[in-house]
C-alpha positions as CSV (number, residue, x, y, z in Angstrom):
1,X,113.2,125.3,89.9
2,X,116.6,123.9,88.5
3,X,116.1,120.9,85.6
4,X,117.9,118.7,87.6
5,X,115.5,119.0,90.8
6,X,112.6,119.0,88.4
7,X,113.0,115.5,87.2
8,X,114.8,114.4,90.4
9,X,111.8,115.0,92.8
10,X,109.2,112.6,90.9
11,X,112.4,110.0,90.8
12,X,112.5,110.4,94.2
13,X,109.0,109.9,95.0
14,X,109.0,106.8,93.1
15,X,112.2,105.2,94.6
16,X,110.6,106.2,97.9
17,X,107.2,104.2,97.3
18,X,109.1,101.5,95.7
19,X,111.4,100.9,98.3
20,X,108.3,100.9,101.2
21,X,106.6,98.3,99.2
22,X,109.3,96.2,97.6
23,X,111.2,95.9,100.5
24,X,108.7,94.3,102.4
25,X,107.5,92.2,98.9
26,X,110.9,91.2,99.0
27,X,111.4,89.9,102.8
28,X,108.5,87.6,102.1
29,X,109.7,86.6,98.6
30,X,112.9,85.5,99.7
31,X,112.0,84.3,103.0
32,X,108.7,82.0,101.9
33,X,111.8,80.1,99.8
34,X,114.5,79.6,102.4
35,X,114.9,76.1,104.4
36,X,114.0,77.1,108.1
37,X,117.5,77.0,109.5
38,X,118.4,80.2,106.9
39,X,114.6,81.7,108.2
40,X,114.8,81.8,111.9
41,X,115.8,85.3,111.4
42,X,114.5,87.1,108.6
43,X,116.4,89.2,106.0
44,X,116.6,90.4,102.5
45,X,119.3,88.3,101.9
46,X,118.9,85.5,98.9
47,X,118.5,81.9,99.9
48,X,121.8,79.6,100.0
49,X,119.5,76.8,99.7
50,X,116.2,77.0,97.6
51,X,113.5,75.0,98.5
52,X,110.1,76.7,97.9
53,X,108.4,73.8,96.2
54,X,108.7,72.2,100.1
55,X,108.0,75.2,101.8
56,X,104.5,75.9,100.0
57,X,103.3,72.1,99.9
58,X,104.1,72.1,104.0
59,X,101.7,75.5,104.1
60,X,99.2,73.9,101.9
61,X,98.7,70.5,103.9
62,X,100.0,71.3,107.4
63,X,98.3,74.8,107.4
64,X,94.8,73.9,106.4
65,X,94.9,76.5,103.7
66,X,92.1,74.8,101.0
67,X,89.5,74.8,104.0
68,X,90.6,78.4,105.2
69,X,90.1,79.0,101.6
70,X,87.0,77.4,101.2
71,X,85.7,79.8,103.9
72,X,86.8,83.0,102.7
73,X,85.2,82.1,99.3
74,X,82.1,81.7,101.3
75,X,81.9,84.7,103.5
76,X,83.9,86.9,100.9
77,X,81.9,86.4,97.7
78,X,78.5,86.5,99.4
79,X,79.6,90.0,100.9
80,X,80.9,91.5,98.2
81,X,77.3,90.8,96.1
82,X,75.2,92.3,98.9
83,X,77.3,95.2,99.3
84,X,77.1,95.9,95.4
85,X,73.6,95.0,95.0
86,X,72.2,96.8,97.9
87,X,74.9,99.7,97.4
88,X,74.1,100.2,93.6
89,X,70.3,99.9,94.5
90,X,70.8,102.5,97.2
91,X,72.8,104.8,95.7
92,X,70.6,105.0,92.6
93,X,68.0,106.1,94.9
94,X,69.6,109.2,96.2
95,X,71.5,109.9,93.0
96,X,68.1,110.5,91.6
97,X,65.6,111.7,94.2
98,X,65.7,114.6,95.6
99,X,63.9,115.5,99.7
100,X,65.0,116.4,102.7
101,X,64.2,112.6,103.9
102,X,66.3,111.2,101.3
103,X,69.4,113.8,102.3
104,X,69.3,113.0,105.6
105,X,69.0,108.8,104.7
106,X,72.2,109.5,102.5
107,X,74.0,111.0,105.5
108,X,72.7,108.3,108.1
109,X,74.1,105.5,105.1
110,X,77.6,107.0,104.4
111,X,77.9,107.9,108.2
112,X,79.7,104.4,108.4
113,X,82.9,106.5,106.3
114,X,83.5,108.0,109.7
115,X,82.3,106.0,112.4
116,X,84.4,102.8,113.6
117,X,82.3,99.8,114.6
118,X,81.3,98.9,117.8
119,X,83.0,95.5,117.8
120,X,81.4,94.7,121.5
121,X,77.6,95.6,120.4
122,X,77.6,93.6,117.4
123,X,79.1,90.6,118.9
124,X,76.1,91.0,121.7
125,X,73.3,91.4,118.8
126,X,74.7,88.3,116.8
127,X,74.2,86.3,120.1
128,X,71.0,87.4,120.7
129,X,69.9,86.8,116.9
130,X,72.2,83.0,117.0
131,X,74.3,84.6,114.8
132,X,77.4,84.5,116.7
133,X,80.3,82.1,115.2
134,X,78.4,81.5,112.0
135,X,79.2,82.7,108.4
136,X,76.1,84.5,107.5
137,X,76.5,86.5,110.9
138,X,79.7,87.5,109.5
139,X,78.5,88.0,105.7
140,X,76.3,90.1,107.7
141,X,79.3,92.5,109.3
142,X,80.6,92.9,106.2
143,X,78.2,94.1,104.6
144,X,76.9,96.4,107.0
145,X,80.8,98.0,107.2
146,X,81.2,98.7,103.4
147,X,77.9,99.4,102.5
148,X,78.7,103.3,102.9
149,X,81.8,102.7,100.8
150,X,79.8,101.5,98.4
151,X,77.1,103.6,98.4
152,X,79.6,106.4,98.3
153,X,81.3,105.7,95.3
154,X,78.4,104.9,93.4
155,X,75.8,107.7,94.5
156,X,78.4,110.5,92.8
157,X,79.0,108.1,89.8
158,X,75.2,108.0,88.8
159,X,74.5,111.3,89.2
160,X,77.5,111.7,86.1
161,X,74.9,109.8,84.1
162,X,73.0,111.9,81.9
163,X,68.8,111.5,83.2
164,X,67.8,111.5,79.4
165,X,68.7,108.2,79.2
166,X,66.7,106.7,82.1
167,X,64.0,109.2,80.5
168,X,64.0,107.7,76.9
169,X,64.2,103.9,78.8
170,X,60.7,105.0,80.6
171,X,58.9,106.9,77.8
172,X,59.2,102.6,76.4
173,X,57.8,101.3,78.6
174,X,60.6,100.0,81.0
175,X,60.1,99.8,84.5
176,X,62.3,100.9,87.3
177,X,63.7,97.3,87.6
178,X,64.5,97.1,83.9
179,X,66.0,100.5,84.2
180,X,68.1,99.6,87.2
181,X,69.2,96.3,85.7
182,X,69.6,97.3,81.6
183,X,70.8,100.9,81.9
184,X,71.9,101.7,85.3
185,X,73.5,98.7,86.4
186,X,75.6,97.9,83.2
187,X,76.8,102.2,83.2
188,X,78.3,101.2,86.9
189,X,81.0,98.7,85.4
190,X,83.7,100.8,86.1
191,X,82.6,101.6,89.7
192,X,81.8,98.1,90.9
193,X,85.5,97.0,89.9
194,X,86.4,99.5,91.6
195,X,84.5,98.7,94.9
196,X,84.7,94.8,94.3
197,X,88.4,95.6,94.7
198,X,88.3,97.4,97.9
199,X,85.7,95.3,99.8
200,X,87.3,91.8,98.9
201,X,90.7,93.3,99.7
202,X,89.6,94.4,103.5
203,X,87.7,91.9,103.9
204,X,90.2,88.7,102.5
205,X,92.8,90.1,104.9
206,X,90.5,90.8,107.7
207,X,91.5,89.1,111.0
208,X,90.1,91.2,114.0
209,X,86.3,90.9,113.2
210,X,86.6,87.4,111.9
211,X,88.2,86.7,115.2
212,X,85.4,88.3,117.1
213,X,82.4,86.7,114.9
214,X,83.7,83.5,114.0
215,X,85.8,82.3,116.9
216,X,88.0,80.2,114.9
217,X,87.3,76.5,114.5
218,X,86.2,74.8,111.6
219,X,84.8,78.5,110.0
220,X,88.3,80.4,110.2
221,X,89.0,82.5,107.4
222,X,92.5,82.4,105.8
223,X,94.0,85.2,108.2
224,X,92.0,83.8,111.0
225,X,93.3,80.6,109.8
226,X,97.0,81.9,109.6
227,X,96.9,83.5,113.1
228,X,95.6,80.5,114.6
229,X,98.3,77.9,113.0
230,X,101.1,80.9,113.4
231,X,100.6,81.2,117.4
232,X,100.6,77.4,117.8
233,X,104.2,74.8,117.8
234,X,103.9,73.8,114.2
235,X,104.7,77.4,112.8
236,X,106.2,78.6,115.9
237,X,110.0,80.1,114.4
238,X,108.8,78.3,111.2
239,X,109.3,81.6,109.4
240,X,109.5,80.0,106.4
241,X,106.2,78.5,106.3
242,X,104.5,81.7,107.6
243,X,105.6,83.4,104.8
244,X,104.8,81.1,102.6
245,X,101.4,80.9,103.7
246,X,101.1,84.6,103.7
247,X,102.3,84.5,99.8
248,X,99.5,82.1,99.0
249,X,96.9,83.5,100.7
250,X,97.4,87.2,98.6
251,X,97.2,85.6,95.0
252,X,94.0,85.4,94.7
253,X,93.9,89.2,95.5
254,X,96.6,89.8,93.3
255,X,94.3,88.1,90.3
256,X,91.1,90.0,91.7
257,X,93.4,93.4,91.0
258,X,94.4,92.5,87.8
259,X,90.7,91.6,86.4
260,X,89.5,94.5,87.9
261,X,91.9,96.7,86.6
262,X,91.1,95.9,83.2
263,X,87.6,96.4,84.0
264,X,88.1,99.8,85.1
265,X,90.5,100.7,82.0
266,X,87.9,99.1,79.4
267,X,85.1,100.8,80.8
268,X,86.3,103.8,81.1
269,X,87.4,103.9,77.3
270,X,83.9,102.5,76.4
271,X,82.4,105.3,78.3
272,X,84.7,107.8,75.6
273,X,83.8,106.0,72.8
274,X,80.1,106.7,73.1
């Protein structure tokens, strides 16, 4: 292998992954601060005319973005507790017992890695449980879709963690609860920021089961909440305003990231330490 192919290839690779995400970075960038006549058709172009103070303060009061924020934080936040609380609570479980019953409940748990869900059947069971169109029924639906994600993740960290300390913990007296919550629980730092990431970033930008479970309304979502005020006159060609919106709507994920990250790299390191 030549030198210059050597350090060419991983340049490559780079300018290749840069340029299929900061192209399209870019075309909302530009476009969320252009006046709508310069937007009607979008391009990578800079704006002859600034105006994104405008363009954002339209998307904020004509878009209904505080209440479609006010319901994400609702059905988002509740979702991503269950999932960690019942996945860490699961996942300890089978990280640490070992039966043919427990194998197969493992399997049946992270079977949801593999199989899509049946949109149609749990639309019908919300209904029949007056679920249908209301936010726990969709706290619900998330939780039941990551769970295995969850559970995943965190059944092969734990079973990393050496028994002897759950061991020493129960020779004094702790119970399993105290266990869970002093020494299991705090150990899983760096997997929970991990999953906290994932689950809140499918389930922020989710806009085909929020559609199916919540209808729209007065509950939408922030994607459900684009969609709707995207398809109707006020944002219709409004390019600018769409993109706007769309910018918006991803900082707090871009926030979530950037706490989580740190999580990940300061556990990790605390994990060497000791």
């Amino acid at each position: 292998m030549t030198p210059v192919w050597r350090y060419g290839r991983p340049a490559l690779v780079l300018l290749l992954a840069g340029l299929a995400v900061g192209v399209p970075l870019w075309l909302v960038a530009v476009t969320s601060a252009k006046p709508q006549a310069e937007a009607i058709k979008p391009n990578l172009d800079l704006p002859r005319h600034w105006q994104p103070a405008a363009n954002y303060a339209d998307a904020l009061a004509e878009g209904e973005m505080l209440r479609g924020f006010l319901n994400s934080l609702l059905v988002v936040v509740p979702s991503v507790i269950l999932v960690l609380i019942l996945g860490a609570g699961a996942a300890w479980v089978f990280a640490r017992r070992k039966s043919r019953l427990v194998s197969a409940a493992y399997a049946l748990c992270i079977s949801g890695l593999l199989l899509p869900p049946a949109v149609i059947t749990i639309v019908m069971e919300l209904r029949q449980l007056g679920l249908a169109g209301t936010r726990p029924g969709m706290i619900a639906v998330y939780t039941g879709m990551y769970l295995s994600t969850s559970i995943f993740f965190m059944t092969g960290f734990i079973r990393a963690i050496p028994l002897e300390l759950e061991e020493a913990a129960r020779m004094d007296g702790a119970t399993p609860s105290r266990i869970f919550w002093r020494i299991v629980l705090p150990l899983l730092r760096p997997v929970i920021a991990t999953a906290t990431i994932m689950v809140m970033l499918y389930a922020w930008s989710d806009v085909f089961y929020a559609f199916f479970v919540l209808g729209g309304g007065d509950r939408a979502t922030l994607p459900l909440n684009l969609y709707q005020v995207a398809s109707a006159q006020l944002y219709l060609n409004n390019w600018h305003l769409v993109f706007a919106y769309v910018v918006v709507m991803s900082l707090p994920m871009v926030a979530v990231f950037l706490v989580g990250q740190r999580k990940i790299v300061s556990g990790i390191t605390s994990g060497a330490v000791k």
